[in-house]
Structures are given as C-alpha cells and as structure tokens.
C-alpha positions in Angstrom: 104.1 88.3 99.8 101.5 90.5 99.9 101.3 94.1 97.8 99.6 97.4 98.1 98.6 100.3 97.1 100.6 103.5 98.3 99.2 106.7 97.1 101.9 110.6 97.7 100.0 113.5 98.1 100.8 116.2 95.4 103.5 118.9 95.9 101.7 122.1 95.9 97.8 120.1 97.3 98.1 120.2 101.3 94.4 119.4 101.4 95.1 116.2 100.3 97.4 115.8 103.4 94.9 115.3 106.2 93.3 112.6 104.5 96.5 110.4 104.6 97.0 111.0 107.6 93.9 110.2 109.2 94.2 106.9 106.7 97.6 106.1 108.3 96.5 106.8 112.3 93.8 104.1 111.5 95.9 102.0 110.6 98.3 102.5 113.0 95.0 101.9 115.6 95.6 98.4 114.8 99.3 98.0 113.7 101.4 100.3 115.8 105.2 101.0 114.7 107.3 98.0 116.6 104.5 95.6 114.6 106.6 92.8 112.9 105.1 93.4 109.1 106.7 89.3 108.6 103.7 88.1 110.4 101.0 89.9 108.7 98.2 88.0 107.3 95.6 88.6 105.0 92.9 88.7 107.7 94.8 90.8 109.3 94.6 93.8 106.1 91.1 92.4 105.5 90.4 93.3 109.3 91.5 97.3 108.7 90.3 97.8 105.3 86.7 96.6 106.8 86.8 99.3 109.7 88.0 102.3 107.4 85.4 101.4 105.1 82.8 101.0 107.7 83.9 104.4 109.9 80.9 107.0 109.3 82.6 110.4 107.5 80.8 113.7 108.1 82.2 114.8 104.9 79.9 112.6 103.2 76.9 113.3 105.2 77.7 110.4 107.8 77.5 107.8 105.4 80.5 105.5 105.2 82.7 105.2 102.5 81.0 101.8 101.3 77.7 103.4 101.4 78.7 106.7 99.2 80.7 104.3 97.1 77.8 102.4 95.9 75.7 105.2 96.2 78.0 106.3 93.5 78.3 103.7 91.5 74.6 101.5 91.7 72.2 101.9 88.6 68.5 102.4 90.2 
C-alpha cells in the first residue's frame, strides 16, 4: 500500500486554488480518471513527482521547483 500526502486549500484563500489544480491536471497528464489506482507502482508516482518537479514555473523566475528548492535551502 502506498500513502500520500493530500493537502485542502483554506476556506476564505482562493489563491491557493489554482495551484492545486494545476498540481492535479498534471497528474491527471499521466493518470487520467478510469486509471485502475490497484496497479500503481512506485515508478509509476516516482515518474510524476520527477516531471512536476522538473516543469520550469514563471513564478519563480523559470527555474523549477528543484532548482528554487535548493536554491533555498543550500549553504554557499
């Protein structure tokens, strides 16, 4: 069995709604609605989480979110 993370946006915060949804329609790129979730592997996640991290955002200056991430978070 596999688990993860869900996250809700906040009642009265619609900004945080376009961001979840733009999450979901990526991951709907690779798993569309009639996908049997029983035969999901790990690969499979591995495989979607890789893209979305690797997807160039203008809101961080066209940097992906693994590159602002450690950009963040590196000691130099």
């Amino acid at each position: 069995m596999y688990w993860c993370r869900f996250y809700f946006c906040e009642p009265s915060s619609p900004y945080q709604k376009g961001a979840i949804e733009n999450c979901n329609g990526n991951i709907r790129i690779k798993f569309q609605r009639d996908y049997d979730t029983a035969k999901l592997k790990q690969r499979d996640l591995n495989a979607v989480i890789n893209t979305i991290n690797n997807r160039p955002l203008k809101c961080v200056g066209y940097l992906t979110p693994h590159e602002e991430f450690y950009k963040k978070t590196s000691v130099i």
